[in-house]
C-alpha positions as a LaTeX table, in Angstrom:
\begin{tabular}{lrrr}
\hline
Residue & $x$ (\AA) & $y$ (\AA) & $z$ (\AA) \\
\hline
Unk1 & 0.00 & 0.00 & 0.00 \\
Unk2 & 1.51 & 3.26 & $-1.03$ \\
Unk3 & 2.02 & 5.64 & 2.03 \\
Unk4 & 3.94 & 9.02 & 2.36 \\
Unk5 & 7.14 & 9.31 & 4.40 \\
Unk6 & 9.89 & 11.89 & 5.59 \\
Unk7 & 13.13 & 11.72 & 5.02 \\
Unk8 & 15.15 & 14.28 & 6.95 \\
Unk9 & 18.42 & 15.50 & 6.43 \\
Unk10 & 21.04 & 18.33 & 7.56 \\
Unk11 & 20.15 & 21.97 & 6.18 \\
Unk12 & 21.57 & 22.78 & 2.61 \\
Unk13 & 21.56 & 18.87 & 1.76 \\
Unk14 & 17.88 & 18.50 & 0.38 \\
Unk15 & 18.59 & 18.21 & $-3.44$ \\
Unk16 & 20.93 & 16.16 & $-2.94$ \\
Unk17 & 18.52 & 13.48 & $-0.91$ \\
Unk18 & 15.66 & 14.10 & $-3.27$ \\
Unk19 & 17.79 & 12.58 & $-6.16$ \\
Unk20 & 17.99 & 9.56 & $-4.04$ \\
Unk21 & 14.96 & 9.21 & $-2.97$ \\
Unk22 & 14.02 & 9.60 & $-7.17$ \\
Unk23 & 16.79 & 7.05 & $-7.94$ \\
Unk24 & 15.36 & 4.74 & $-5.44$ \\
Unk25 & 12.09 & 4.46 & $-7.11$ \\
Unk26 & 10.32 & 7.13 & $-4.45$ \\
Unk27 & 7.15 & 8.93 & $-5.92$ \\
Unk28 & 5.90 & 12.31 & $-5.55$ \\
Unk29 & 9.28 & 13.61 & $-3.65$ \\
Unk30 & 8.76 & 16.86 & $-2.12$ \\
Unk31 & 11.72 & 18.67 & $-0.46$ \\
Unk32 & 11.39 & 21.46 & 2.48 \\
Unk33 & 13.78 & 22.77 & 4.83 \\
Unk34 & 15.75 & 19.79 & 6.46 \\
Unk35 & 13.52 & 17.02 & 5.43 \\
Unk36 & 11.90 & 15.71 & 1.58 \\
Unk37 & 8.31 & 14.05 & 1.60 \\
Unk38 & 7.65 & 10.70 & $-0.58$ \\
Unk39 & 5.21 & 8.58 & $-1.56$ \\
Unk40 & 5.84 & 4.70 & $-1.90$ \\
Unk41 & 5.53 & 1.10 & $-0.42$ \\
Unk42 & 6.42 & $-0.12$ & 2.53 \\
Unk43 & 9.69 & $-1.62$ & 0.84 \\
Unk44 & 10.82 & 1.96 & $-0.73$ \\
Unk45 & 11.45 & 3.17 & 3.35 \\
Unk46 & 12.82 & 0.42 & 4.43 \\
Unk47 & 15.13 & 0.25 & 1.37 \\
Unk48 & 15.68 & 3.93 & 2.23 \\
Unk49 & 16.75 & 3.33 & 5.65 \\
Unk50 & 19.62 & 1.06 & 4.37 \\
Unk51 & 20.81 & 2.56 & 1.22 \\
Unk52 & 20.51 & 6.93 & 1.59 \\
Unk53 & 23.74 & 8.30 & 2.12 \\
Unk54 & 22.57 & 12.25 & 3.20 \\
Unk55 & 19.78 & 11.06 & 4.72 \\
Unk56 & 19.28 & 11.39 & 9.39 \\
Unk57 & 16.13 & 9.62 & 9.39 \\
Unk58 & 13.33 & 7.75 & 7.63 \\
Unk59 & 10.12 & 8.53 & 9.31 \\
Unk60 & 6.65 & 6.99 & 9.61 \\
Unk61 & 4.24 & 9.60 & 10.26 \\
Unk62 & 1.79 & 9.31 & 12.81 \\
Unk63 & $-0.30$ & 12.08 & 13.18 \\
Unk64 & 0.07 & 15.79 & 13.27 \\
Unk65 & $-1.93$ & 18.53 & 15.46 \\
Unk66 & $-2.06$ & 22.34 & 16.84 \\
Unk67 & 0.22 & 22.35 & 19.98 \\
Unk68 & 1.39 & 25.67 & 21.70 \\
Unk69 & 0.98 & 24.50 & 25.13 \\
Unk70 & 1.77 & 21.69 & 27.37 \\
Unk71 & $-1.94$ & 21.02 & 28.05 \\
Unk72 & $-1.96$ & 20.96 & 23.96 \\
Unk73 & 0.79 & 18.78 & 23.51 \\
Unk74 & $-0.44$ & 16.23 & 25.91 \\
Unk75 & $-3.68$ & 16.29 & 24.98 \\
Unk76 & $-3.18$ & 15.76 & 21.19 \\
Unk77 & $-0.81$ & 12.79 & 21.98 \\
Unk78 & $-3.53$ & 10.79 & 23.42 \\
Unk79 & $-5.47$ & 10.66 & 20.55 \\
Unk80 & $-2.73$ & 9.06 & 18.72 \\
Unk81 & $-3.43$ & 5.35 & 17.70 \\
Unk82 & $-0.58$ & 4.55 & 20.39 \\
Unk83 & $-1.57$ & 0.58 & 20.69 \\
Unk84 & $-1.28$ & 0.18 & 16.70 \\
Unk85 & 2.58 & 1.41 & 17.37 \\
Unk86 & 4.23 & 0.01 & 20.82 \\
Unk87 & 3.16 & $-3.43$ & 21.54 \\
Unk88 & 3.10 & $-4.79$ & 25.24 \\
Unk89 & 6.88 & $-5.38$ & 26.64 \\
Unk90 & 8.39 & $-2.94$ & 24.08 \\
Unk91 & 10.06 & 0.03 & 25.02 \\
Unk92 & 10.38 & 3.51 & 23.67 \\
Unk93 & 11.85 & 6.67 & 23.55 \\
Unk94 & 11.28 & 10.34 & 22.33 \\
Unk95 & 13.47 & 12.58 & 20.33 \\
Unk96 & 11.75 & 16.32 & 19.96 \\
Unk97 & 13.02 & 19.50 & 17.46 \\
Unk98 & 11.64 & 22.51 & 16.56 \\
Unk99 & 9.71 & 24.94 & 19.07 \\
Unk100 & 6.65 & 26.49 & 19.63 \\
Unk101 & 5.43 & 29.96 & 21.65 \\
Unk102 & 5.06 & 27.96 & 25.21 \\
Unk103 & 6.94 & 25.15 & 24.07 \\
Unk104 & 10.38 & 26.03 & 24.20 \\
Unk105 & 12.29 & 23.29 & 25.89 \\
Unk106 & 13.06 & 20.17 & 23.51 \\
Unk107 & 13.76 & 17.99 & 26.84 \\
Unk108 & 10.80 & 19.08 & 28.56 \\
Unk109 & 8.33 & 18.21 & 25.10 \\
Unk110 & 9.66 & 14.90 & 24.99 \\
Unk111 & 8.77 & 14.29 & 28.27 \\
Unk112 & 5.28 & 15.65 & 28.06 \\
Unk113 & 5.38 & 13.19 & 25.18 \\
Unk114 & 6.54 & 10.46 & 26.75 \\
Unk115 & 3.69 & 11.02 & 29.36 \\
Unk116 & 1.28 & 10.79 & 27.00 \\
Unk117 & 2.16 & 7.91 & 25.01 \\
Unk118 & 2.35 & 5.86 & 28.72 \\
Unk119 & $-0.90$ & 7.28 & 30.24 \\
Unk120 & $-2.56$ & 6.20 & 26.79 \\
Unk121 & $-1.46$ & 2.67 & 27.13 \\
Unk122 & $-1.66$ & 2.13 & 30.38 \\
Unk123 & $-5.37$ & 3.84 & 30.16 \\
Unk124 & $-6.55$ & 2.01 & 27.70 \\
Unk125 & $-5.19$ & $-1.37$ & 27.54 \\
Unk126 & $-3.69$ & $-1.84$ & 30.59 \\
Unk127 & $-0.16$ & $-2.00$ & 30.55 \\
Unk128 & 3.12 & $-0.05$ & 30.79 \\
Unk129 & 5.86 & 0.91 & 28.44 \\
Unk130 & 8.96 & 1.73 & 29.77 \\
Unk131 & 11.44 & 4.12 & 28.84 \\
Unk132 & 15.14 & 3.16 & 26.92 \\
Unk133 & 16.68 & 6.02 & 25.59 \\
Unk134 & 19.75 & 4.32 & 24.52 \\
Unk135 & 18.03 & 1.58 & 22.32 \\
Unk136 & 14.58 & 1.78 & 22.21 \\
Unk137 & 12.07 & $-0.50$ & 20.37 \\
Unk138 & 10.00 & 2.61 & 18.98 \\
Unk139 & 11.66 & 6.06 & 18.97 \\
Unk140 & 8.96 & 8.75 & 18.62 \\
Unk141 & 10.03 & 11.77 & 16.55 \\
Unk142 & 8.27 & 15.15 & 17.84 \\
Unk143 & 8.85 & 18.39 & 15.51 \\
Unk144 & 7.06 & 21.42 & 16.45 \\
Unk145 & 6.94 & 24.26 & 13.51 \\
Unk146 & 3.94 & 26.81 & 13.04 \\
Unk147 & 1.88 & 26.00 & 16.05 \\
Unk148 & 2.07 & 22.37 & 15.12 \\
Unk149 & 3.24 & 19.41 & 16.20 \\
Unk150 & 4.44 & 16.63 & 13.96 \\
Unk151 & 4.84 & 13.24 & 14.99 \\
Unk152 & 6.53 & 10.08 & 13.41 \\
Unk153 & 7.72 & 6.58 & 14.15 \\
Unk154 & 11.95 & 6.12 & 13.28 \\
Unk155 & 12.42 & 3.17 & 10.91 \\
Unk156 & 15.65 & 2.77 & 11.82 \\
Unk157 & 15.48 & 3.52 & 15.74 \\
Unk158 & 18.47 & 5.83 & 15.68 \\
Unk159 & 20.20 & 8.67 & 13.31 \\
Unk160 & 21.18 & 7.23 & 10.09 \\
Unk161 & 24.07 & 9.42 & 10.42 \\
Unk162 & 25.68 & 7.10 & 12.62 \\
Unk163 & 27.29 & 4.98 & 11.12 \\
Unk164 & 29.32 & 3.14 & 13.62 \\
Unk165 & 32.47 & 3.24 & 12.35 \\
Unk166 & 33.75 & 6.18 & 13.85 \\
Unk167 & 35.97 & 4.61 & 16.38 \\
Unk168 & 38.15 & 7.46 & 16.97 \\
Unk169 & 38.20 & 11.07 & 15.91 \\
Unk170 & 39.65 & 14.49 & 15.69 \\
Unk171 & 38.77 & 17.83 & 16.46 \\
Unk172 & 35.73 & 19.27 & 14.40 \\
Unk173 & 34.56 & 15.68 & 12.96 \\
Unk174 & 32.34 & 15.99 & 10.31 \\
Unk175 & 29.03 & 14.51 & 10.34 \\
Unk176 & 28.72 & 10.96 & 7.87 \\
Unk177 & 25.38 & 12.48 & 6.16 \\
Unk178 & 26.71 & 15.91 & 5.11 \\
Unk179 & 30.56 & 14.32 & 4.04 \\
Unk180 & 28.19 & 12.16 & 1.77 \\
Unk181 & 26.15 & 14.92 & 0.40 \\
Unk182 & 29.43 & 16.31 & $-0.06$ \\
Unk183 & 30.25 & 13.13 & $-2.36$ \\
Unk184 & 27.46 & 13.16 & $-4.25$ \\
Unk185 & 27.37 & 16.99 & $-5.28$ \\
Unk186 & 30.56 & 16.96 & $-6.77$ \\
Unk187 & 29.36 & 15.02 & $-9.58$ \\
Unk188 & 32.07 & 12.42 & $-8.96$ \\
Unk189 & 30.90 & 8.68 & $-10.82$ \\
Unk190 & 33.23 & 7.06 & $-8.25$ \\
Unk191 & 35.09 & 5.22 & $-11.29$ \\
Unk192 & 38.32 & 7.51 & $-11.25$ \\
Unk193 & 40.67 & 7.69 & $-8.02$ \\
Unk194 & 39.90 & 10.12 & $-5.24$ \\
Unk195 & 42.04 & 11.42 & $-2.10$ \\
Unk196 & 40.98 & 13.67 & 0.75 \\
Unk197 & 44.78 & 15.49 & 2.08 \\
Unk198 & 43.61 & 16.80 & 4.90 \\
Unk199 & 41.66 & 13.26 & 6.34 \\
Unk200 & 40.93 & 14.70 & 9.83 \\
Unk201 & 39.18 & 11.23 & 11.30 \\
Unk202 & 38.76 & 10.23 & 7.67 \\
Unk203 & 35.09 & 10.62 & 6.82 \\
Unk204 & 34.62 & 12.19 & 3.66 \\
Unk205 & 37.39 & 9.21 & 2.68 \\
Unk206 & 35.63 & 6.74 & 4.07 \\
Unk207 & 31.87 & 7.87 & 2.30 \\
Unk208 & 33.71 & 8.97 & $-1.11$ \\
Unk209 & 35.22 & 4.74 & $-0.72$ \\
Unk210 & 31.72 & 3.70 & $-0.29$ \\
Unk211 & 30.28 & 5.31 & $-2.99$ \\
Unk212 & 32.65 & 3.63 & $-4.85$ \\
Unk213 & 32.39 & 0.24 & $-4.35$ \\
Unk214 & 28.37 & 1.14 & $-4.55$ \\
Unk215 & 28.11 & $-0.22$ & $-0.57$ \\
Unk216 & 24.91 & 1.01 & 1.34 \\
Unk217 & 25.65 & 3.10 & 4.09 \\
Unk218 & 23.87 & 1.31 & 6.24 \\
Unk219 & 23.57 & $-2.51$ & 5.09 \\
Unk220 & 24.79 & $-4.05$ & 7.74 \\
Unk221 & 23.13 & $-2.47$ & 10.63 \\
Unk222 & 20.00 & $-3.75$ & 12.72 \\
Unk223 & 16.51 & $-1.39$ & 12.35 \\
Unk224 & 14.41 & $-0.71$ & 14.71 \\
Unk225 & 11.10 & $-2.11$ & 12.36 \\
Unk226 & 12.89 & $-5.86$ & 12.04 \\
Unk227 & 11.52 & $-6.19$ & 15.38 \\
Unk228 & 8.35 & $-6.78$ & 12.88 \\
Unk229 & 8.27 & $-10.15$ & 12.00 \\
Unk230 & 7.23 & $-9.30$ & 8.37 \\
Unk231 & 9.85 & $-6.54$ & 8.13 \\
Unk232 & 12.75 & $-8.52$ & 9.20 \\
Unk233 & 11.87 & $-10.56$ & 5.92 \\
Unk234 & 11.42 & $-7.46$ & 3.69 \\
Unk235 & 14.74 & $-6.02$ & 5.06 \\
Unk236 & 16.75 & $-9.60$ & 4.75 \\
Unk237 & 15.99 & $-9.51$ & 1.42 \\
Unk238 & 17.04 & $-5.82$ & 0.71 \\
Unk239 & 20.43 & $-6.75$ & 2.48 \\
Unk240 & 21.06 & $-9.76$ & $-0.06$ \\
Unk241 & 20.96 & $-6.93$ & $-2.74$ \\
Unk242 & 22.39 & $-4.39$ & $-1.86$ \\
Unk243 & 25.37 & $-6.70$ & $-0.69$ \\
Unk244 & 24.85 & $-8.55$ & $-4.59$ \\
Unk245 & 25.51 & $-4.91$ & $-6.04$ \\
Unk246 & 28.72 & $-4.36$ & $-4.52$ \\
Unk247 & 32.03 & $-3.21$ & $-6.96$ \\
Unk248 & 35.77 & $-2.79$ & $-6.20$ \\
Unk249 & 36.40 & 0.63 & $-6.48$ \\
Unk250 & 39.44 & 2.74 & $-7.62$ \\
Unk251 & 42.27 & 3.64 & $-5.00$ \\
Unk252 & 40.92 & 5.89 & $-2.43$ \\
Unk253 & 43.60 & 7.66 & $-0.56$ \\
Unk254 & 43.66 & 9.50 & 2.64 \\
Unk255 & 46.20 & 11.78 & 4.62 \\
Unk256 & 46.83 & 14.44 & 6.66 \\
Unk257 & 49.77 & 15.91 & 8.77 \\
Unk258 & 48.79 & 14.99 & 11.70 \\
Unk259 & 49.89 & 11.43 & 13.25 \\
Unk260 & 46.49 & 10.99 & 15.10 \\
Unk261 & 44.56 & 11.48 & 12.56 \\
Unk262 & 46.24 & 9.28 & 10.21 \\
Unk263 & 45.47 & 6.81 & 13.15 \\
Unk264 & 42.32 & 7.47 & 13.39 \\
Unk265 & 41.21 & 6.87 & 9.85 \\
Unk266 & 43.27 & 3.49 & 9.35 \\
Unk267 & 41.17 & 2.96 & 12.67 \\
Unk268 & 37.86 & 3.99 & 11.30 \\
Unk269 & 38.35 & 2.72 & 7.40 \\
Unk270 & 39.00 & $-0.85$ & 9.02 \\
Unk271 & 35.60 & $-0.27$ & 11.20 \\
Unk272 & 33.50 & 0.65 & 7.81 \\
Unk273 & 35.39 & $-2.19$ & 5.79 \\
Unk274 & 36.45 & 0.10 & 3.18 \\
Unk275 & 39.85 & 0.21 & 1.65 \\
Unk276 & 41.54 & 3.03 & 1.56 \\
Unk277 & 45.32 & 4.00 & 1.67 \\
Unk278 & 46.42 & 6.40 & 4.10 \\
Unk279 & 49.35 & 8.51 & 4.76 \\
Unk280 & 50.67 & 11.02 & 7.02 \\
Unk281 & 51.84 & 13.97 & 4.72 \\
Unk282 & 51.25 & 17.67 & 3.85 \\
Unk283 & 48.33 & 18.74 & 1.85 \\
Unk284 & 50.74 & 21.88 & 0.59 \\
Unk285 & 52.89 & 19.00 & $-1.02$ \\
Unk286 & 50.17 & 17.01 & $-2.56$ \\
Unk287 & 50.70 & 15.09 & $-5.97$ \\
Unk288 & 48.88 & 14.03 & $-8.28$ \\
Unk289 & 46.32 & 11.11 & $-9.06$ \\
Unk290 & 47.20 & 8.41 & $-11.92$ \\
Unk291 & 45.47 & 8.71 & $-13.36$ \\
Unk292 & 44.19 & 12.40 & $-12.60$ \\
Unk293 & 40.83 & 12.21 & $-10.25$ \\
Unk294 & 38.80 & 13.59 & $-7.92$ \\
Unk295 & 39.73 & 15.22 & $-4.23$ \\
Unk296 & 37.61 & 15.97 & $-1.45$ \\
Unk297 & 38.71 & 18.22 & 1.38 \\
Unk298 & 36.83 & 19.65 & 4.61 \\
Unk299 & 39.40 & 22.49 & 5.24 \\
Unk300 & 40.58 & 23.56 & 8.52 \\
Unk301 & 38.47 & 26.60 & 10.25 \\
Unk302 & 41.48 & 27.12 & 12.32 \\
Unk303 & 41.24 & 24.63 & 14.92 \\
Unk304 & 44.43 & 22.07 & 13.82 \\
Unk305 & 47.06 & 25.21 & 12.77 \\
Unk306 & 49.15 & 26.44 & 14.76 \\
Unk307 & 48.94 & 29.74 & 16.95 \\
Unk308 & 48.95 & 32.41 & 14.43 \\
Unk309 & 45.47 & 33.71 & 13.55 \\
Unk310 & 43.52 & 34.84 & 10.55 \\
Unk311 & 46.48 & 35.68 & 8.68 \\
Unk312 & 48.46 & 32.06 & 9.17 \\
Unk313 & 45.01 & 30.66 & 8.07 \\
Unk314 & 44.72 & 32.89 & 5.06 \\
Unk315 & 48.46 & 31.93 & 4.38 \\
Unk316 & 47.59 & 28.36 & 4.01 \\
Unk317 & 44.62 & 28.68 & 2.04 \\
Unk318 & 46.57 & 30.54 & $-0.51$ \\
Unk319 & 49.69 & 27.69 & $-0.46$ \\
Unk320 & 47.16 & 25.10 & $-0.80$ \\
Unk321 & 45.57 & 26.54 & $-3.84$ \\
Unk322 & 49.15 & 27.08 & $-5.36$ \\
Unk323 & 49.65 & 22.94 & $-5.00$ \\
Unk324 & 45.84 & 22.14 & $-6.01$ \\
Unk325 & 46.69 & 24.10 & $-9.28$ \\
Unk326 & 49.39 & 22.10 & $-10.11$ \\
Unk327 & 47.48 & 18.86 & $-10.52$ \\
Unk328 & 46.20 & 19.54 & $-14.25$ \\
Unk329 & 43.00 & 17.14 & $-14.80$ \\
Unk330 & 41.85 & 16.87 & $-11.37$ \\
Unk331 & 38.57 & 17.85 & $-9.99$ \\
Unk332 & 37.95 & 18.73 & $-6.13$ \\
Unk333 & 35.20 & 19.73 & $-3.96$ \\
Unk334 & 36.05 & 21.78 & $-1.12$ \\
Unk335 & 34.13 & 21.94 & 1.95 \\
Unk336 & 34.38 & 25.57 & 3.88 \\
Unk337 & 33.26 & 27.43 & 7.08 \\
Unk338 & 35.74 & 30.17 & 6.71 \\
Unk339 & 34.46 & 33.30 & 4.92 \\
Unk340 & 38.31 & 33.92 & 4.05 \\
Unk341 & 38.39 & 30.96 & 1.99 \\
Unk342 & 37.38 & 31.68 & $-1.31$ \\
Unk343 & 39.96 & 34.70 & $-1.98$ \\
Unk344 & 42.86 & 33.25 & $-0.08$ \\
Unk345 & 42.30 & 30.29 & $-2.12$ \\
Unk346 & 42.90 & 31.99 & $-5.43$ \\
Unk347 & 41.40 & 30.49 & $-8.09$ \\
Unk348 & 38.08 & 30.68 & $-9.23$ \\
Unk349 & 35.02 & 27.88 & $-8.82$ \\
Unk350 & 33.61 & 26.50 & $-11.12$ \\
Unk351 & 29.88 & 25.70 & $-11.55$ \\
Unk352 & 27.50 & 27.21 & $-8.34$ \\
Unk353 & 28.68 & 27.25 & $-4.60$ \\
Unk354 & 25.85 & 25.58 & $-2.26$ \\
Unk355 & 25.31 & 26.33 & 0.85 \\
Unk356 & 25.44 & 23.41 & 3.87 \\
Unk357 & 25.18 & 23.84 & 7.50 \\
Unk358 & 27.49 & 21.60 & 9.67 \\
Unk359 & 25.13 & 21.19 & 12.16 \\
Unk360 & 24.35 & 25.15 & 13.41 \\
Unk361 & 27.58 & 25.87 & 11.52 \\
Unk362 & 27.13 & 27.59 & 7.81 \\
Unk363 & 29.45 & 25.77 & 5.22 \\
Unk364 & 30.26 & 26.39 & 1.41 \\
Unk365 & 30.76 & 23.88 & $-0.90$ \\
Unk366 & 33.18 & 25.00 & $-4.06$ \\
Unk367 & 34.21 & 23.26 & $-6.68$ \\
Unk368 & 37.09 & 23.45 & $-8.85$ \\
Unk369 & 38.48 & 21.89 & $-12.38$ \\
Unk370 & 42.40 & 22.61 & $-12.72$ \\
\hline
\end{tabular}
């Protein structure tokens, strides 16, 4: 039975998820801000849950009504259809965003939430969810927006964002959703060789080598609807293939100056079971792909220089553009937060600069043909 769904996804990366949702087989995909609406089966969502890359979470929705208040909220939640979604001995949890005029508090709407969905059950039909907010059967998704209140069941239990295989990081990590977006906007077929020189905890590396070898993001992990006996089989089946689809990709390399880092993604690449080969070495000093390629960088905001301000910044933003311009055939997209970049970096873009936020952080992604 065709449905609608949500798909939700970090600010700036919407395009980028509708064409996945489309290439998925998803009908009548709508973006907004942070989150693209689609129609489809059953099958399409869970299939979405395993295999979108920019995607943070594939939601069920459950019912939607005017909430400015407390009284409001809790009094719209009980009309929910609450013994359709939690069965007895299940547990659950609530995850709330957005805001409304006397609703201001996330923490304190997902406990007036919470309240609700237990008072309803144990009301009605006589028994008692309890809470687990680490791993909860069914995670109920609250978004207040317009004197509204949204709210969904999580497919998948838990962001889709995490991953799990970042074992160790940096400083500044960047989130697995937005390095993919990141991927996928640069118009890279994954069929030439790519390299990210300044790795951090190896991410965008780690997504671009994924992309690659045409691996869901999210095969192997366990979703919160296989708890449903007739979704386990639906998602089993997905699994098989995806995992049938799977290519050997081109030589993804990694590195970065900085000895823990380099750790860090060997750690992490091992964790994803992705190949990649990583160095420790200077971006400034970078040579080129054979054959030519693509390269992916998230460049430092200033966190990993050393003590010496706007201008030392500025100073390697210019010396890294002097070594990207060297490497005639390559292609690179360049991840920013640094409204210096662009100029320091010295040469121009080409095609349109987008706009992504790094969680409340406003990025610019530029990309460049040399």
């Amino acid at each position: 039975m065709f449905r609608s769904w949500f798909a939700t996804c970090p600010r700036g990366v919407e395009p980028a998820l509708e064409g996945e949702l489309r290439a998925l087989g998803a009908k009548g995909v709508r973006p907004g801000q942070g989150v693209v609406r689609f129609t489809g089966e059953r099958e399409i969502a869970l299939r979405a849950c395993l295999d979108l890359r920019t995607a943070l979470r594939v939601l069920e929705p459950v019912g939607e009504f005017a909430a400015v208040t407390a009284d409001e909220l809790y009094a719209g939640a009980l009309k929910l259809p609450w013994r359709d979604l939690v069965a007895k001995g299940q547990t659950i949890a609530v995850a709330a965003s957005g805001r409304a005029e006397g609703l201001t508090n996330t923490h304190f709407v997902e406990q007036r939430m919470k309240d609700a969905v237990v008072d309803a059950l144990r009301d009605r039909h006589g028994f008692r969810p309890d809470v687990d907010p680490r791993a909860p059967d069914v995670l109920i998704v609250v978004h207040l927006a317009g004197g509204k209140c949204s709210v969904s069941i999580d497919l998948a239990g838990e962001l889709l964002s995490n991953r799990g295989y970042r074992v160790r990081t940096v400083e500044a990590p960047l989130r697995e959703a937005l390095a993919a977006a990141v991927v996928l906007v640069s118009g890279w077929d994954g069929t030439t060789p790519a390299r990210d020189p300044v790795c951090g905890s190896g991410t965008l590396a780690i997504e671009a080598a994924l992309f690659a070898a045409r691996k869901a993001p999210n095969q192997e992990r366990r979703l919160a609807a296989e708890r449903s006996e007739g979704d386990a089989r639906i998602v089993k089946r997905l699994r098989e293939e995806l995992a049938a689809r799977v290519v050997a990709p081109p030589a993804v390399l990694a590195s970065d100056r900085d000895p823990d880092a380099v750790e860090a993604t060997r750690v992490n690449a091992r964790a994803a079971g992705v190949q990649l080969r990583v160095e420790q070495a200077d971006a400034r000093e970078i040579g080129p792909l054979d054959p030519p390629g693509q390269l992916f960088l998230n460049v430092p905001y200033g966190e990993r220089l050393e003590i010496g301000g706007r201008k030392q910044l500025k100073t390697f933003y210019h010396q890294l553009g002097a070594a990207l311009r060297r490497l005639s055939g390559h292609r690179a997209a360049i991840l920013s937060g640094n409204e210096d970049f662009e100029s320091a970096f010295g040469v121009r873009p080409r095609g349109p600069k987008r706009v992504l936020w790094n969680g409340p952080l406003r990025c610019t992604l530029y990309t460049y043909v040399f």
